[in-house]
N, C-alpha and C positions, 0 to 999 in steps of 0.2 A: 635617512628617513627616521623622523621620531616617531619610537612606537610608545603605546602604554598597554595598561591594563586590563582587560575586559570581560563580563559574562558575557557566553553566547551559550543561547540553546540546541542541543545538537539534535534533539528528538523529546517525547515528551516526557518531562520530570529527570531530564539529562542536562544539567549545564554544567559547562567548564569553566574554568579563567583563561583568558588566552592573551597571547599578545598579537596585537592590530597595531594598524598607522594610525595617529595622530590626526583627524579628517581637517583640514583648512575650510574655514569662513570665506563661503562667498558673497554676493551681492546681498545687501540685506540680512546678511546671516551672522550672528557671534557663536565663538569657540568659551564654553562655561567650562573651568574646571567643579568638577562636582565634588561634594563637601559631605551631602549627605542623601542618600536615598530610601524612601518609607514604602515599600511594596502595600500594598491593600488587596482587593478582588478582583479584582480585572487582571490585574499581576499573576497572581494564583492560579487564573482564568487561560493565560497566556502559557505557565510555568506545566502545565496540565496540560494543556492545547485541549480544551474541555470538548469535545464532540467535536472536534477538527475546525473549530469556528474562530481560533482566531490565527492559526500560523497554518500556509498551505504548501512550504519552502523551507528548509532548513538550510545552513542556519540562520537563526537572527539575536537581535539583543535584547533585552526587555528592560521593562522602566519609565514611566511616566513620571511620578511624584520626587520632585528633587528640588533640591537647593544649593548654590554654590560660586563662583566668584569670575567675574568676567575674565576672559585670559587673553582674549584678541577679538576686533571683528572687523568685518567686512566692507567694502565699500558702501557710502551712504546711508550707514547706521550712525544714528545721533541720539536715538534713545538711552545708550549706555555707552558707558565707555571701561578702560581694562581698569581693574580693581573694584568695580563694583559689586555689592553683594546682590544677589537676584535669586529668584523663583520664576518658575513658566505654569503660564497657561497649558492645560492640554491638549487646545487643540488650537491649531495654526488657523488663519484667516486673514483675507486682501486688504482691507483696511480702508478699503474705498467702496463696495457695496453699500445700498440703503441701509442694511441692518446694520453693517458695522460701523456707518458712521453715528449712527444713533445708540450707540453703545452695544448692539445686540451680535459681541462678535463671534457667540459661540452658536449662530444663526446665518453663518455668512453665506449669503447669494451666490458665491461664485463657482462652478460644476468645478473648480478645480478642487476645491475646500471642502467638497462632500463627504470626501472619506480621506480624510491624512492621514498621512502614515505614521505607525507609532513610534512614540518618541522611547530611545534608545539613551538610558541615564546611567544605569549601571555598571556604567565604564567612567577612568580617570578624567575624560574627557568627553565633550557633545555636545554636536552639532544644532543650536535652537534657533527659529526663526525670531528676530529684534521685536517684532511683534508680540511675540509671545510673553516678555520678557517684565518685569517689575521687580524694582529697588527694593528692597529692604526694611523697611523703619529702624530708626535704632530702638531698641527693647527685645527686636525679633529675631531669634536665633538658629540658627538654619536646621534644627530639628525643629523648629516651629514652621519653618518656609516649605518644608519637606512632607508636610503632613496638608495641603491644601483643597486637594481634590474634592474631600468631601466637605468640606465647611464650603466652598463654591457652589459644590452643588443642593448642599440644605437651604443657603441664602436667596439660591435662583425659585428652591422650590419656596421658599415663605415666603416673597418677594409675588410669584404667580398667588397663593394662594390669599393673599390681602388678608393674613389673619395680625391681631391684634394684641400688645403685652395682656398677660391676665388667661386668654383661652388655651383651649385644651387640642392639644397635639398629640398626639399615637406615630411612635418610632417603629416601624415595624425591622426589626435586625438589630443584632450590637456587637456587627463586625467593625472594621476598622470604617466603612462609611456610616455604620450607625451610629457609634459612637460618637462621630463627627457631628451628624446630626443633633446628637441628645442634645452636643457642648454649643451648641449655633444657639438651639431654641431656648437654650436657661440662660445665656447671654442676651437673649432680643426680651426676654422676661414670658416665655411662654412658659404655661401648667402641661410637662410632658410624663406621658407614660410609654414607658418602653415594652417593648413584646420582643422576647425571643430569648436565647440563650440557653444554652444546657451546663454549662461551669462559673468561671472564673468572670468572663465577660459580661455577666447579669451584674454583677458585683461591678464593673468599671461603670456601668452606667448609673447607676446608683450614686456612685462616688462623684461624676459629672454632672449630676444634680438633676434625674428623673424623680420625680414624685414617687413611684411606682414602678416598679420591673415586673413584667407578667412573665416568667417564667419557663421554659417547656422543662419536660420530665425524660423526653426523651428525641434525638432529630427528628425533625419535621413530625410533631405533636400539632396537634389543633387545637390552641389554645381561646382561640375566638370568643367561646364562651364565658372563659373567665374575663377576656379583654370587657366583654359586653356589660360582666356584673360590676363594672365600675364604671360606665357608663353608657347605664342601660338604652339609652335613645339611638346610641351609634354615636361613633366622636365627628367632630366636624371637619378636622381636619389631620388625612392620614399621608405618610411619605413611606415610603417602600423602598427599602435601601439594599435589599439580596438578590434584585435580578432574578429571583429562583421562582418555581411554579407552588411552594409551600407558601413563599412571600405574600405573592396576587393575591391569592387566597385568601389569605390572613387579613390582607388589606382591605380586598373587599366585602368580606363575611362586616369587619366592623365597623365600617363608613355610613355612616346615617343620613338623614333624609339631607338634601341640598350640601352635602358633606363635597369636600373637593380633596381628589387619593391624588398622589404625586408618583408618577411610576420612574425609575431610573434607570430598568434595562427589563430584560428576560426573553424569555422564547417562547413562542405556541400560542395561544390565541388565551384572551384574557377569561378566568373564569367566572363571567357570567354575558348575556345576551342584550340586544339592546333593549329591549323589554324592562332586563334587569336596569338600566341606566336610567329610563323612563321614568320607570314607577319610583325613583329616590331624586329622582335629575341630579344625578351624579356629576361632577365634573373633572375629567379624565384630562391629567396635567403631564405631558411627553418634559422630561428633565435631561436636555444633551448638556452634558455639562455648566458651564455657566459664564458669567463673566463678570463677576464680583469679586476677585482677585485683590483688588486695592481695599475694598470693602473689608475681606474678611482680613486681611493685613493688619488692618486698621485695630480689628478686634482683638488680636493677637497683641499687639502694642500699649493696647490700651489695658493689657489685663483680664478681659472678660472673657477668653477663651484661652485654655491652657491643655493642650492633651497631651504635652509631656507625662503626665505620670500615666496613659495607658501604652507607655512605652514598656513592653515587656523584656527586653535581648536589643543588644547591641552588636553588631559583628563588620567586622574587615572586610571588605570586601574578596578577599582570597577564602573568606569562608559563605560566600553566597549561599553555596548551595546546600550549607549547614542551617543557614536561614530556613529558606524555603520545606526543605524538609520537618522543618520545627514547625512550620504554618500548615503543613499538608497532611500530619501527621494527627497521633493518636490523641496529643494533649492539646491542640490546635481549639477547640472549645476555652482554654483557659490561657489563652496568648491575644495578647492587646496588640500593639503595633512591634513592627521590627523598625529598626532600622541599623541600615548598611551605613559604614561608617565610610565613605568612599577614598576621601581623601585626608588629610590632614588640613586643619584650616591655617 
C-alpha cells in the first residue's frame, strides 16, 4: 500500500504530519498531486475549530485552496487527464441541476451538494471531484492557482452587484480574502477604498492598488466614521470579507442610500433591523463562493492580478504547523498569505 504525507488535526491548534494511504480515484473522481497550498480564513477557522463550528470529529485534514498536477483519474473523467496542471473549485456540484447548467454551480440544486465536505489539500496527494477541476493557462503558476478562493468570490460578488469601471468600492478586511478583493477590483478598474488592518496588511493593500487604506488603531476599532469622511453619502458599493461581527458592522455603518453590501460569512443576526434595510433599501448580497474560476484564471494570465508579492513565508509542508502558528499568532496583523510548499513540481 502506497502511503504519503499528511497534516491531520488531532484537536484544536494541534496538527501533526502523519503518514496515510494514498486514496484511489473512483467514478468521476481524479487523484491531484498537490504542488502548492495557500491557507486563508476559513483554514485559520478550521485550524482553531473557532466555537466548535466547523470540526465536530477528530481527526481530519484541512485545506481547500490548492493547486497542483493530475496523477490518475477515475472512470469516465474526460475533463483532464494525468499530467495536467489544475486548481479546484471549493465546492463540488452535479452538474446537471438548473443552476449548474446555467453556469451557477456554486448554487447547485441538488440536497446532496448542500453542504460538501471539506476538501482536504494538505497532503502529498487528494482526492477532487473532475468537476471541480480547471487547467491551467500558461503564464499561471501554481502559487497563482493556489490563491483562488477569494478572487472567485470578489468576481461573484461585483458580478451580483452590476457596479461599473470608474465607481467606488469599500473593502471591508485585508486579510488574505481582502486582499484578494482589493486585487479583483483595480484589475476590473474600480476606485477602492480599503477598511481595516492594524500593521503590515494595511500596507499590502495599498501596494495592490487601493486608493485609500482606512486604517484601525487598534482590533476591532470602529473606524466607520473616518470610512464616511471620505465619502460622506455612504459608498455604493460594500463587500465584507471577515465573516466577523466587527466586519457587519463596519459594512453596514458605511453603505449608503440604494448601496448594495456583499456578506461572505459570519454568525448572529446582522446588525441592523429591517427598518434599517427600508429606510436606505439596502441590497443584502448572500456570497457562497462562486463560479468564476476560469474567469479569474484568465486574470491571473493576463497580468492584471498578481498576489504573489502578499506572499509573506513559504514553508514544506513538514513544517505546517510552523505556518499556522505564524498566522495564529502575535505578528499575524503583519503576515499576507502563507504558502505550503506541498510538493515538488
Amino acid at each position: 500500500m502506497q502511503t504519503m504525507r499528511a497534516a491531520r488535526l488531532t484537536g484544536p491548534g494541534q496538527l501533526e504530519i502523519v503518514d496515510v494511504p494514498v486514496p484511489q480515484p473512483g467514478p468521476g473522481e481524479v487523484l491531484v498531486r498537490v504542488i502548492a497550498y495557500a491557507p486563508y480564513g476559513t483554514d485559520v477557522g478550521v485550524y482553531l475549530n473557532r466555537g466548535g463550528r466547523y470540526i465536530s470529529r477528530y481527526p481530519v485534514g484541512i485545506g481547500a485552496d490548492f493547486s497542483g498536477i493530475v496523477a490518475a483519474v477515475g472512470p469516465d473523467v474526460s475533463q483532464v487527464a494525468v499530467g495536467d496542471r489544475v486548481s479546484a473549485l471549493s465546492l463540488d456540484h452535479c452538474g446537471s441541476c438548473a443552476n449548474c447548467l446555467r453556469g451557477r454551480t456554486n448554487l447547485c440544486l441538488d440536497p446532496g451538494y448542500a453542504n460538501p465536505p471539506r476538501q482536504w489539500c494538505c497532503q502529498q496527494y487528494t482526492l477532487v471531484s473532475a468537476r471541480k477541476l480547471a487547467r491551467l493557462p500558461e503564464g499561471v503558476g501554481f502559487e497563482d492557482a493556489a490563491m483562488l478562493a477569494g478572487i472567485v468570490d470578489a468576481l461573484n460578488a461585483y458580478e451580483k452587484f452590476g457596479i461599473a469601471p470608474g465607481q467606488t468600492l469599500a473593502v471591508i478586511g485585508v486579510g488574505a480574502m481582502g486582499l484578494s478583493a482589493v486585487a479583483t477590483a483595480v484589475a476590473l478598474g474600480y476606485d477602492v477604498i480599503a477598511i481595516g488592518g492594524t500593521g503590515k496588511r494595511a500596507d499590502l493593500a495599498s501596494r495592490l492598488g487601493a486608493r485609500h487604506v482606512v486604517r484601525l488603531g487598534r482590533h476591532g476599532e470602529d473606524v466607520s466614521g473616518t470610512a464616511l469622511e471620505i465619502m460622506p453619502g455612504g459608498f455604493p458599493f460594500v463587500i465584507e470579507t471577515t465573516a466577523t461581527e466587527w466586519g457587519l458592522r463596519q459594512a453596514f455603518a458605511i453603505a449608503g442610500m440604494d448601496a448594495a453590501v456583499a456578506v461572505t460569512g459570519g454568525t448572529g443576526m446582522l446588525p441592523l433591523t429591517g427598518w434599517d434595510v427600508v429606510q436606505r433599501e439596502l441590497r443584502i448580497l448572500g456570497i457562497r463562493a462562486g463560479h468564476h474560476q476560469e474567469q479569474a484564471l484568465a486574470l491571473i494570465a493576463e497580468r492584471r492580478i498578481d498576489l504573489k508579492p502578499t506572499i509573506a513565508a513559504r514553508f514544506p509542508l513538514e513544517r505546517t504547523r510552523e505556518a499556522f502558528e505564524l498566522l495564529t499568532g502575535e505578528t499575524a496583523a503583519d503576515i499576507g498569505r502563507i504558502v505550503i510548499q506541498v510538493n515538488e513540481t
